[in-house]
N, C-alpha and C positions, 0 to 999 in steps of 0.2 A: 504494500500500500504506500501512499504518497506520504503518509504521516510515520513512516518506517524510519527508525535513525540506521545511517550507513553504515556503524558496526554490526548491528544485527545480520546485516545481510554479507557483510564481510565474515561474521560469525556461521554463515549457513556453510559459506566455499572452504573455510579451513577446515570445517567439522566433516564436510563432504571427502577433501584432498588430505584428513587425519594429518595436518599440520599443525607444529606446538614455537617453530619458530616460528612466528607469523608478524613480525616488524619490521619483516625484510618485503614484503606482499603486499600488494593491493589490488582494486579494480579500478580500474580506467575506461572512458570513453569519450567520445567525438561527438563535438558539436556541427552543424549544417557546412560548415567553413572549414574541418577538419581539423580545427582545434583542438588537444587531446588534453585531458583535466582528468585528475584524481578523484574517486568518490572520499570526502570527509566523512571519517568516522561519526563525528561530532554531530554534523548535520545531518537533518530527515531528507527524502529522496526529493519534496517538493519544493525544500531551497538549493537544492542545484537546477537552476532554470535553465544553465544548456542543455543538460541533459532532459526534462521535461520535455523542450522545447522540439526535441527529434524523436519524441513518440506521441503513443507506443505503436508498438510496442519497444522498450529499452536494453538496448544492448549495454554490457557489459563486459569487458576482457581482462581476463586474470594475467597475473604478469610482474616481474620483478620492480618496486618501487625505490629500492635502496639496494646495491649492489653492495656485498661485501666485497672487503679489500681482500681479502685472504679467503675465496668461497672453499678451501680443501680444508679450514679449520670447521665449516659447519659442522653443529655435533652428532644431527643426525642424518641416517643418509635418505631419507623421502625428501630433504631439504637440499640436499648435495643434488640428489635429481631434480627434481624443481629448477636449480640451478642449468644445470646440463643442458633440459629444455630448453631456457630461454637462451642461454648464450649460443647453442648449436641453431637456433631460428635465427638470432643475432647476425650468426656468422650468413646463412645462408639466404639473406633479405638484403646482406651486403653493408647494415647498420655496424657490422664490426667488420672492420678489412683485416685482412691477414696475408703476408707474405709466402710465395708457392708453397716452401718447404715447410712452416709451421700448418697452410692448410693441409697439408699431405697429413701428418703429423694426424690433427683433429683428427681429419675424415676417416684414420686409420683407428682410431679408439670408439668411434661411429661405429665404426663396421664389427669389433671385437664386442662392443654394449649388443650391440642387435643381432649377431650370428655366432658367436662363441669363437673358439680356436680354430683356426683355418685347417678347410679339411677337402683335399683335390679332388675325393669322389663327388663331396657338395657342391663346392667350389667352383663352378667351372668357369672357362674363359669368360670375360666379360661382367661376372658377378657383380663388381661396387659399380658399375655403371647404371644397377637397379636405382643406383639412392642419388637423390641430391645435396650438395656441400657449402657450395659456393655460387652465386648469379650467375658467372661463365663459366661452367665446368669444360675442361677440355677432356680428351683420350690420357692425357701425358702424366693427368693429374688424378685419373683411377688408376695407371701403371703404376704408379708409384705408392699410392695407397694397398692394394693389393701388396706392393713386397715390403711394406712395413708390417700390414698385417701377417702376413705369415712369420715374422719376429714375435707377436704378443703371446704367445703362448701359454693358456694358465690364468690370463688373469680375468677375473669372474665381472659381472657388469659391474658392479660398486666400484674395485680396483678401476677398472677401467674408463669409467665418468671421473673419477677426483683424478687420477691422469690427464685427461680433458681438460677440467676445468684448472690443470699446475700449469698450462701449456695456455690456455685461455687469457689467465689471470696477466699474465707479460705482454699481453699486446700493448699496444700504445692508447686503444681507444675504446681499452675495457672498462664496463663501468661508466661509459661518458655519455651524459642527459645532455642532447645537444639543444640551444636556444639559439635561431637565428636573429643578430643584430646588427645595428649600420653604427660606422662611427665620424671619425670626420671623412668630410666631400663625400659622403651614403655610401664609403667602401666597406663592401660588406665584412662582418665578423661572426664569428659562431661562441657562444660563451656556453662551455660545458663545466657542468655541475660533477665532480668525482667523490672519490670517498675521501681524497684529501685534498680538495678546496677546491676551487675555481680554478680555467685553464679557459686560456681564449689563444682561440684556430684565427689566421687572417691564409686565403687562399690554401686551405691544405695544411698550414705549417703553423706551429705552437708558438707564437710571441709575447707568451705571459702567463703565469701561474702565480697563483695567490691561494696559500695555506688557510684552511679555516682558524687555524690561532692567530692568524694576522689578519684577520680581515675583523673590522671594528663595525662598521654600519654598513644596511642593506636596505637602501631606498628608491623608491620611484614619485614621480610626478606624472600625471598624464600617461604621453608615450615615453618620457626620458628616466631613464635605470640609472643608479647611482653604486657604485663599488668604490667604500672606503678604505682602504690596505693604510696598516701599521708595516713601516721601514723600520730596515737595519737600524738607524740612526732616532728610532722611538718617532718620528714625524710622520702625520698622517698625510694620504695622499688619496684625493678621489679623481675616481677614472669613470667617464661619462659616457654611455652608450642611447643609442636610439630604438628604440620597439615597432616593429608596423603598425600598433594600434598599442587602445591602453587595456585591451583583453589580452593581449598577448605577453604584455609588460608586464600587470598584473600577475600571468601565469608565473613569469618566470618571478616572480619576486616571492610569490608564495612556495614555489620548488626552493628557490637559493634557504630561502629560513628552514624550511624544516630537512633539508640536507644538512645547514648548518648543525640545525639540532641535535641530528641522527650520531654524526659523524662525532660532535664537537668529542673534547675530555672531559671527566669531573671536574669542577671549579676548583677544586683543593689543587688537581695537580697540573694547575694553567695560567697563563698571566693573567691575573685579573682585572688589568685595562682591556686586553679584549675581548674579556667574555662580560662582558657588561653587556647583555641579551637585552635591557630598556634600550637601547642606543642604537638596536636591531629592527625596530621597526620602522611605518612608514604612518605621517601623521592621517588620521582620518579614517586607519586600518587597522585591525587587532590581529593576528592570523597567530598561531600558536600550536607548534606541532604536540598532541595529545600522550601520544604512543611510549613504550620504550625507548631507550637510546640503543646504541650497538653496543655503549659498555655495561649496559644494566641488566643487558640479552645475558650477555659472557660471566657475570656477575652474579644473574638470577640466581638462590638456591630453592626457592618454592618449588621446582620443576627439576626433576631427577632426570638427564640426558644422557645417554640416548637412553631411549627407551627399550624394554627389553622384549625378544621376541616379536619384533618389528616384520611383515612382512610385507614387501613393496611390487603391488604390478603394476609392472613396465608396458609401456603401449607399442608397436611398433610402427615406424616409421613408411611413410608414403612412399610406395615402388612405381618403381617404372619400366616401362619396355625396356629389354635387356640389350646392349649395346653389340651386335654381332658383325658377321662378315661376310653372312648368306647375303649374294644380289639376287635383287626379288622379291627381299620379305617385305610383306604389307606392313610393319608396324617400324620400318625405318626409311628415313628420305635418301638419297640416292643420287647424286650432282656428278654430273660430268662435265668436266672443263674443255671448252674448245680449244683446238690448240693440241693438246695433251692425247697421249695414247688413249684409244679408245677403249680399250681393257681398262683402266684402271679409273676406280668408283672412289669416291668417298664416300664412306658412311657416316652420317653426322645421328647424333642419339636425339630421339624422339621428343617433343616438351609432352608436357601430359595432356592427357585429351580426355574433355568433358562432354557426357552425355547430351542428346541433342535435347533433353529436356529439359534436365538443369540449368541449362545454357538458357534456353528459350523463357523459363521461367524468372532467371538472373535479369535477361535482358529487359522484362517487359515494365513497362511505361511507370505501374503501379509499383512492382517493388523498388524501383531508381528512386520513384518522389520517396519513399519510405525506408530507406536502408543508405546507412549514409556509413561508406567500407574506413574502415581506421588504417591509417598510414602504413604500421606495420605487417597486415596482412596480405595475401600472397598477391591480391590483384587492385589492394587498394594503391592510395597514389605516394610516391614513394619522395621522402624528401629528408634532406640530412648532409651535414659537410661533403661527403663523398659520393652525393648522388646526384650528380650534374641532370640538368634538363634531359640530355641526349641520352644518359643513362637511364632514365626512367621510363623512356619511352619504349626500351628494349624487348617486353615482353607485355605488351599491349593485351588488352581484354577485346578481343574482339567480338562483334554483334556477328549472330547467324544468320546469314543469309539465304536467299533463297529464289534461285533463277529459275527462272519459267521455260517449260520445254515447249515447241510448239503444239504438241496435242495437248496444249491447257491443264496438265498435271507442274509438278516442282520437282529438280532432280530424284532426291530426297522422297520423293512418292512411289517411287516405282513397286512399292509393294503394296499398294492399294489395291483395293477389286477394281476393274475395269467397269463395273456397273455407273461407279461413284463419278467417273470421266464420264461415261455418257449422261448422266443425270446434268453433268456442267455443263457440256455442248448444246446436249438439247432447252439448257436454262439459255443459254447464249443466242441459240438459234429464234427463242420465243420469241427474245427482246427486240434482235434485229426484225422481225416480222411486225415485232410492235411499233417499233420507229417509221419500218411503209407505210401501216395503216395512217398514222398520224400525220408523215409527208404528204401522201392522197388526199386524206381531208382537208389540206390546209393548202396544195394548190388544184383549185375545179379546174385551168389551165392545165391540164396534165400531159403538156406536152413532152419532157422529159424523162417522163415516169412509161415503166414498160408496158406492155398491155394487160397483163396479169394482174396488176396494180388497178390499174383503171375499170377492169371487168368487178374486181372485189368492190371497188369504190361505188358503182352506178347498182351495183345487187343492194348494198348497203343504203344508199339515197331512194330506191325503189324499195324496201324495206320501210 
């Protein structure tokens, strides 16, 4: 119900996914403009008016809100998977970049969680080209995957995910809430939220990072953001950024404080010029993160972890056409180069292919006004330092079409009874007969008109 407060219903999805660390989690969703907002525990569902405002029915998506810094220290392992999830969709949306060789790496602990110890009678050619890893998957980069896998030997999916997430945890742009902003002359900037402080991206490339113990205030006005940084040298220093609007500004000011919060230290063991938390907010606004911190998590002794006699089901991951070498096969495309020997084919692997009715029911008119797709899913719109225009447009949602044959059916019909075609033609044929009778009557000159026309027309007026 509308009058529901947002923990409750945060209380249904932990109680569902038997999760006990749950301050690292949240729900999230999209407003008309694809805005993406946190559900407040605090608040009932009828004062988040974005969300209101796109139903119902209301979507909600589960999903990491606070990244740990160390996710291989989580204490239990439904929370290590949890993890797994999001960073392995992370990677493969393209929102984490990763260099060939650590993707190999991943995609090979991928393969070891979901099929066990490599085994060449299961095994066969082609196998990790079922799965997807990364936006552009090449052949070079399941080759390689395949001979790391057959190195993992042994080690059971738990081993296997907190191996993942050792290898995960060293990226550059793990853990990074990215906030697009303008600074001076509207060059663009991206100011990413970490678990230890602020980092602003200009073009791809890191030209500033501010520790959450040095940063003293977090303000906005309008559309203009405020980041105050405590120096080397005890002097304060604010850095001014620009917002697209003051919804968006707004978002990012309430993500900066309760990261602040999440992240900060005890007050005992921190300077106490900068955690003066009054000095943190922004006039006019209250916002006040509710929850645990990450040291009060690690700290908690109410709650005995792990838990004993835990037992976790694993889902498995979406397959695909298997990548072969047969020419011929229906379920792979097939290019030949002019130029180039005619014997030799490329085979490029399949994208996945959705039923024509899913499709058809995705595309139509009614669910568009009414389903409004979140950034990070597989065909929503994708946007983030590393996802240039051109890059988004790579794997389009395209509408089903549908070309007309000449006998008045759609390719796609051919397996229609043939009654259903003449029922059309002879609908077509009535019409056009109908169109004569109306031409007839409308010119008595009927000079034009065949005689067949005009015999019907004078039976008709002698009638």
């Amino acid at each position: 119900q509308k009058s529901t407060k947002g923990s409750v219903v945060l209380g249904y999805v932990f109680r569902h996914l038997n999760l006990v660390e749950i301050d690292y989690f949240g729900l999230r969703y999209c407003d008309r403009s694809h805005q993406t907002y946190w559900l407040d525990p605090a608040k009932t569902l009828a004062e988040h008016k974005e969300l209101i405002n796109t139903g119902p029915p209301y979507t909600l998506y589960f999903g990491i809100k606070f990244y740990a810094e160390d996710p291989c220290k989580l204490k239990e392992e439904i929370t290590r998977y949890q993890f797994f999830l999001q960073v392995k969709q992370d990677v493969l949306q393209g929102r984490l970049p990763c260099p060939d060789n650590a993707a190999a790496q991943l995609g090979a602990y991928i393969i070891q969680s979901e099929l066990g110890d490599y085994d060449p009678y299961k095994h066969t050619a082609g196998y990790v080209s079922e799965y997807r890893f990364v936006p552009d998957q090449k052949e070079e980069l399941e080759d390689a995957i395949e001979r790391i896998h057959k190195t993992l030997m042994g080690q059971v999916p738990a081993e296997a995910e907190v191996n993942y997430l050792g290898v995960a945890k060293s990226l550059e742009m793990y853990g990074v809430d990215l906030h697009p902003v303008y600074g001076e002359n509207k060059s663009e900037y991206f100011l990413g939220l970490t678990p230890i402080g602020v980092v602003v991206y200009k073009n791809k490339k890191q030209v500033g990072k501010y520790f959450w113990p040095r940063i003293t205030k977090v303000h906005f006005k309008e559309t203009q953001f405020e980041l105050r940084v405590l120096g080397k040298d005890c002097n304060e220093t604010s850095f001014f950024f620009e917002a697209r609007n003051k919804i968006t500004c707004k978002h990012l000011w309430k993500c900066c404080v309760e990261h602040h919060t999440f992240f900060r230290v005890p007050e005992n063991e921190s300077n106490s010029l900068s955690r003066k938390f009054s000095k943190f907010g922004s006039i006019g606004y209250k916002h006040r993160y509710s929850s645990r911190t990450s040291f009060q998590m690690t700290r908690d002794p109410s709650v005995q972890l792990p838990r004993p006699d835990q037992c976790i089901a694993r889902s498995r991951s979406k397959t695909y056409p298997k990548r072969t070498q047969q020419t011929g096969s229906k379920n792979m495309s097939q290019i030949t180069t002019n130029g180039e020997n005619e014997g030799t084919t490329k085979i490029i692997a399949p994208s996945p292919v959705k039923s024509f009715k899913k499709m058809k029911n995705e595309n139509s008119p009614e669910t568009q006004r009414s389903k409004t797709s979140a950034p990070w899913e597989e065909n929503g719109p994708q946007s983030g330092l590393y996802n240039s225009p051109s890059d988004r447009n790579k794997s389009p949602k395209f509408p089903y079409s549908r070309r007309r044959n000449p006998s008045g059916g759609s390719e796609n019909e051919s397996g229609q009874p043939v009654r259903r075609r003449r029922n059309q033609n002879s609908g077509e044929d009535s019409d056009l007969k109908q169109r004569r009778r109306s031409r007839s009557r409308c010119n008595t000159s009927s000079g034009s008109e065949s005689e067949n026309s005009n015999r019907e027309h004078r039976k008709k007026r002698n009638r």
